[in-house]
C-alpha positions in Angstrom: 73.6 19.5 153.6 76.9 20.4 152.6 77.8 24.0 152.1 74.9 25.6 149.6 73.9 21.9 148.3 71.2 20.3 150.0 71.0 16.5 149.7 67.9 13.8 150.1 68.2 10.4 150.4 66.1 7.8 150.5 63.5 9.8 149.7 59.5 9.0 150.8 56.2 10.1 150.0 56.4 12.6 153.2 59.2 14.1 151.9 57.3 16.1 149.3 56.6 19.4 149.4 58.4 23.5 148.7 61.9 24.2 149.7 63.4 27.4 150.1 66.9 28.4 149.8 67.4 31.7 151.8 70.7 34.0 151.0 71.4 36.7 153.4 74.3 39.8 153.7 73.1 40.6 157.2 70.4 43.1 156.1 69.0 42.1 152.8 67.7 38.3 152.4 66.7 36.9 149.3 65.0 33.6 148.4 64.4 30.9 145.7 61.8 28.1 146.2 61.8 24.6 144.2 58.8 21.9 144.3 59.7 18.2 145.1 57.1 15.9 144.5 58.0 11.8 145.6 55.6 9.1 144.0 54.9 5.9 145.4 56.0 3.0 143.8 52.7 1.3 143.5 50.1 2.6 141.0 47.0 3.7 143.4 49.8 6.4 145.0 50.7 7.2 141.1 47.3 8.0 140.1 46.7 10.2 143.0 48.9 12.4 141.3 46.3 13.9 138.9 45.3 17.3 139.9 42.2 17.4 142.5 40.0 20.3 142.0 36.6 22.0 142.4 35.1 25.4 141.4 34.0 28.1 144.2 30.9 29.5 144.7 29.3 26.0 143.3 26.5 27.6 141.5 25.5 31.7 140.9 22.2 33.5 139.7 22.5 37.3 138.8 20.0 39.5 137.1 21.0 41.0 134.0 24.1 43.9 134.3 25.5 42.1 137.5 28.5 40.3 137.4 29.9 37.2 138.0 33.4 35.6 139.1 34.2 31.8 139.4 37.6 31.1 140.7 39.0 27.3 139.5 41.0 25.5 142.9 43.5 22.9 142.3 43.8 21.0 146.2 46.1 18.3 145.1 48.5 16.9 142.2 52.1 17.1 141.0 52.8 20.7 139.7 52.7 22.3 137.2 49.0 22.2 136.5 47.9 23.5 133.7 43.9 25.2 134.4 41.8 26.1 132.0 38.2 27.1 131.0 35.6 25.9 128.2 32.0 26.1 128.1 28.9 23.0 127.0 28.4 21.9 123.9 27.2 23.8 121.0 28.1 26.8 123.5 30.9 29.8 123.3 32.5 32.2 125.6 31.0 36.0 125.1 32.8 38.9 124.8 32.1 39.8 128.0 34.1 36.8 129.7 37.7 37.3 130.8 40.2 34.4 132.1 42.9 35.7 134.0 46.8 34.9 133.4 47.3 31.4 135.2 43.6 30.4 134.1 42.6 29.9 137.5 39.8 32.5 137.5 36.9 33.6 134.9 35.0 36.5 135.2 31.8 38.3 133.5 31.2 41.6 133.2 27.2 42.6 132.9 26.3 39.2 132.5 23.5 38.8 130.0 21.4 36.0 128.7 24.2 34.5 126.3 26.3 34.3 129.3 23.7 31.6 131.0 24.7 28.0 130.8 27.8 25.4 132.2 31.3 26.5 132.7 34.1 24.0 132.9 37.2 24.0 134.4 39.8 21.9 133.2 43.3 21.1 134.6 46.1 18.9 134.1 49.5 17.5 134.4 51.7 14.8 133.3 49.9 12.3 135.1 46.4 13.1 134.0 43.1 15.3 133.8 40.5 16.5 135.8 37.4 18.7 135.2 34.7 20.2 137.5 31.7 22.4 136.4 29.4 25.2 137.7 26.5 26.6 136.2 25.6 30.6 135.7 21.6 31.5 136.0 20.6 34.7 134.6 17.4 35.7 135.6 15.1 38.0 133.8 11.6 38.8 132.1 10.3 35.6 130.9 9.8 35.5 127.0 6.9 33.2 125.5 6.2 31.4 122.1 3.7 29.6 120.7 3.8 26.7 118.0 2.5 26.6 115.6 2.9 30.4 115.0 0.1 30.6 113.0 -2.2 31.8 111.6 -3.3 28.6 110.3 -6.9 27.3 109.4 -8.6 23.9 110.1 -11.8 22.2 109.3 -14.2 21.9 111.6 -14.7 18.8 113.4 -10.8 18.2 113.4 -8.0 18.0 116.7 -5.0 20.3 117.3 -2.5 20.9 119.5 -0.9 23.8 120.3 2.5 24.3 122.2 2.7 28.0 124.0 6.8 27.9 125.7 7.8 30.0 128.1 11.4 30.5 129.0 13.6 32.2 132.0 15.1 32.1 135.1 13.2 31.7 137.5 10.6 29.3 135.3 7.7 30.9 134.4 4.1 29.7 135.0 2.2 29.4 131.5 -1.0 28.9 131.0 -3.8 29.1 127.9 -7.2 31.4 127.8 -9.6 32.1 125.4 -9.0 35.8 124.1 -12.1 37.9 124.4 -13.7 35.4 126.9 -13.9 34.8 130.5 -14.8 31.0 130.0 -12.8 28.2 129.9 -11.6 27.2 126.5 -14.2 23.8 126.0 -12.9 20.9 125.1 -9.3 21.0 126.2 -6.3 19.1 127.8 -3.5 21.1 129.4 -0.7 19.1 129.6 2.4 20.6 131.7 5.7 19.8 131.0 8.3 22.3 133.0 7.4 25.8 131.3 5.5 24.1 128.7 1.2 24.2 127.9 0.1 22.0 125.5 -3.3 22.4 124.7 -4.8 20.2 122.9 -8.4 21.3 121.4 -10.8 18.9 119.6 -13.3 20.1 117.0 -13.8 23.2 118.6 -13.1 27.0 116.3 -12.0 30.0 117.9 -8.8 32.2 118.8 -6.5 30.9 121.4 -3.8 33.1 123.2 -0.9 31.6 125.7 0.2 34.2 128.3 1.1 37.9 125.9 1.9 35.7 123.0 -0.1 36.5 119.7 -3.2 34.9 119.1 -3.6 32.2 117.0 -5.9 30.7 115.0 -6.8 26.7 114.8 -5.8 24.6 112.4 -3.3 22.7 111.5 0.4 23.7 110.6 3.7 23.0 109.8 5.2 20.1 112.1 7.4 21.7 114.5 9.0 19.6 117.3 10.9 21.2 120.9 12.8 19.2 123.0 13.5 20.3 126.8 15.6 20.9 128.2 18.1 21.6 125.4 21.1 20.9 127.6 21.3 18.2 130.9 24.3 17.9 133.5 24.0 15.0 135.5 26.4 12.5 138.1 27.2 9.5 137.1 23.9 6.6 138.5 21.9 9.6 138.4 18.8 9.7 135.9 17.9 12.5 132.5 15.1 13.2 131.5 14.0 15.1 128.8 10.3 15.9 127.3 9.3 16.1 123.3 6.9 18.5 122.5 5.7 17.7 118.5 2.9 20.2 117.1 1.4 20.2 113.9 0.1 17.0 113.2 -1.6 15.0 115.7 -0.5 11.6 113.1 2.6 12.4 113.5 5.2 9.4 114.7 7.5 10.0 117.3 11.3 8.7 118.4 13.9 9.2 120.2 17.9 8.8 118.8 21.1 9.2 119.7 23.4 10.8 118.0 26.8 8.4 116.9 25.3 5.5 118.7 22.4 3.3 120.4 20.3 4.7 123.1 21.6 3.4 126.8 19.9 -0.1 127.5 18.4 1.3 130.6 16.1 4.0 129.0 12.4 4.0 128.4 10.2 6.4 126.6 6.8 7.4 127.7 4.1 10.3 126.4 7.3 11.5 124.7 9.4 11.8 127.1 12.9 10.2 127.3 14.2 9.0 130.9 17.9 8.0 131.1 18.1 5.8 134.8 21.3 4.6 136.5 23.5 7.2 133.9 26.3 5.6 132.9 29.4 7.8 131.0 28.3 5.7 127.5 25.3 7.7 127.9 26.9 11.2 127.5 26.2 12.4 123.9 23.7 14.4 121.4 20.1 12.6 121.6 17.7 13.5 119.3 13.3 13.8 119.1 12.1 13.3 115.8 8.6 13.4 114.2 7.6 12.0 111.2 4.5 13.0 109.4 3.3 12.4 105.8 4.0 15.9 105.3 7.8 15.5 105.9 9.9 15.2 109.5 11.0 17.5 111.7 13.6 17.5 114.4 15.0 19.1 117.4 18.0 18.0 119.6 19.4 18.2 123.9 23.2 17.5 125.1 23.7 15.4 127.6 26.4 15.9 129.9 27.7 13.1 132.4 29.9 14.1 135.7 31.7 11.6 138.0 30.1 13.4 140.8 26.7 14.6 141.0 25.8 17.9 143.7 23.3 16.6 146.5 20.5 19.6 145.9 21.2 20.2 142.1 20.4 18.2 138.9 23.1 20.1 137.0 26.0 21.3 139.3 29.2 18.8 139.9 31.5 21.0 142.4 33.3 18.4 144.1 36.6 17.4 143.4 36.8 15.2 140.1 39.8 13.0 140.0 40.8 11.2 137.0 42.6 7.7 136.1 45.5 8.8 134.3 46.3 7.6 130.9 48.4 4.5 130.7 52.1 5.4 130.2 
């Protein structure tokens, strides 16, 4: 150090870090900071450079009205970092979401059922990218559906099957009755899928009803076909799944595609359901359930998301730090 120029030689790794340059008139002291940051000549040390980063809390649930803050840590990489926020696919902020001014922090106000889903955080510097995510639960009153809406009309002697959905946080429980009877509905196959009843009635006439859904009458209907879940976070070697519903026509021909590509060599497809083992990142992407009928084809699509990490006691939470290979220079 000579005079008010400080000097470095032969610089290391160790050598990295903040220094501060003090000025002081005996009783007001002022300083200025400057970041050094020494890379290592061989690659591995290079790539280590990339920002490190995770997301705190990992996961949140609120009821609706509450709110919700995520705050976005960057533990290592060469500054500056650039941090950022974006949602899943085929999802948007709301106007209730605020970012504050060095992106490190997101916040909703009266959190609401639009605000459920994945928030990721995204930084990165000259030497590359990395991205964590965190998912928001709202809970509230479960809502329920039932496909084919009805009413529709079939001939005696003839099969149906009948889709009653229930959705929320946490799941709901559905189940099918017979309105206006004590009895069990003859006949019939409940097959459970998450917050799914499929009942499936042979030759039998009457009025159905699925939790406080409207009744409806049997027969046969429009084909109509539900994929669950409609979004899927997963680590990398962990395994999807995700369950077709198709109601309408019990002839109806089912498949599974992916969107822009083959489906992953490793996946097999069973009672309509898709399962993705040993997930790869080739098998990120749109995949798609469709039914084909004589009457026409119907659709209905899920995102699959893959993380390089996957959280122990989640299926759809990746909060540990995500570092990336750079790009090569």
């Amino acid at each position: 150090m000579s005079g008010s120029r400080l000097r470095l030689s032969q610089l290391s790794v160790a050598d990295s870090g903040e220094y501060v340059c003090r000025a002081d008139t005996g009783s007001v002291s002022r300083e200025a900071t400057v970041t050094v940051t020494v890379t290592s000549r061989d690659s591995s040390s290079y790539r280590l450079q990339s920002p490190i980063i995770s997301i705190d809390p990992h996961s949140m649930a609120v009821a609706p009205g509450e709110d919700a803050t995520f705050k976005c840590r960057v533990h290592d990489g060469a500054r500056p970092v650039n941090v950022t926020w974006r949602m899943g696919p085929g999802q948007h902020f709301q106007d209730n979401v605020k970012i504050s001014a060095n992106g490190s922090v997101i916040s909703i106000t009266g959190a609401h059922v639009g605000n459920q889903g994945a928030y990721h955080c995204v930084a990165s510097n000259r030497f590359g990218v990395a991205s964590s995510v965190v998912n928001l639960v709202v809970q509230g009153a479960p809502t329920v559906s039932v496909m084919p809406p009805g009413p529709v009309m079939v001939k005696e002697g003839k099969s149906l099957s009948l889709e009653c959905l229930g959705r929320g946080e946490p799941r709901p429980l559905v189940r099918w009755s017979r309105l206006g009877s004590r009895q069990k509905v003859e006949h019939q196959t409940l097959l459970h899928m998450d917050s799914q009843a499929i009942l499936q009635v042979r030759g039998h006439p009457g009025v159905l009803q699925g939790g406080t859904a409207e009744g409806v009458d049997i027969g046969g209907g429009p084909l109509a076909v539900r994929v669950t879940p409609g979004s899927l976070v997963k680590g990398v070697g962990g395994t999807a799944e995700f369950a077709c519903a198709v109601s309408g026509d019990p002839r109806a021909r089912v498949e599974w595609l992916k969107e822009g590509g083959e489906l992953p060599p490793t996946h097999s497809v069973r009672d309509g359901v898709l399962r993705i083992p040993e997930l790869a990142w080739g098998a990120q992407g749109v995949y798609v359930c469709r039914a084909s009928a004589p009457g026409g084809q119907a659709e209905d699509r899920a995102t699959l998301t893959v993380q390089a990490h996957e959280h122990p006691n989640t299926s759809n939470i990746s909060p540990f730090p995500i570092p990336l290979i750079p790009p090569s220079p």
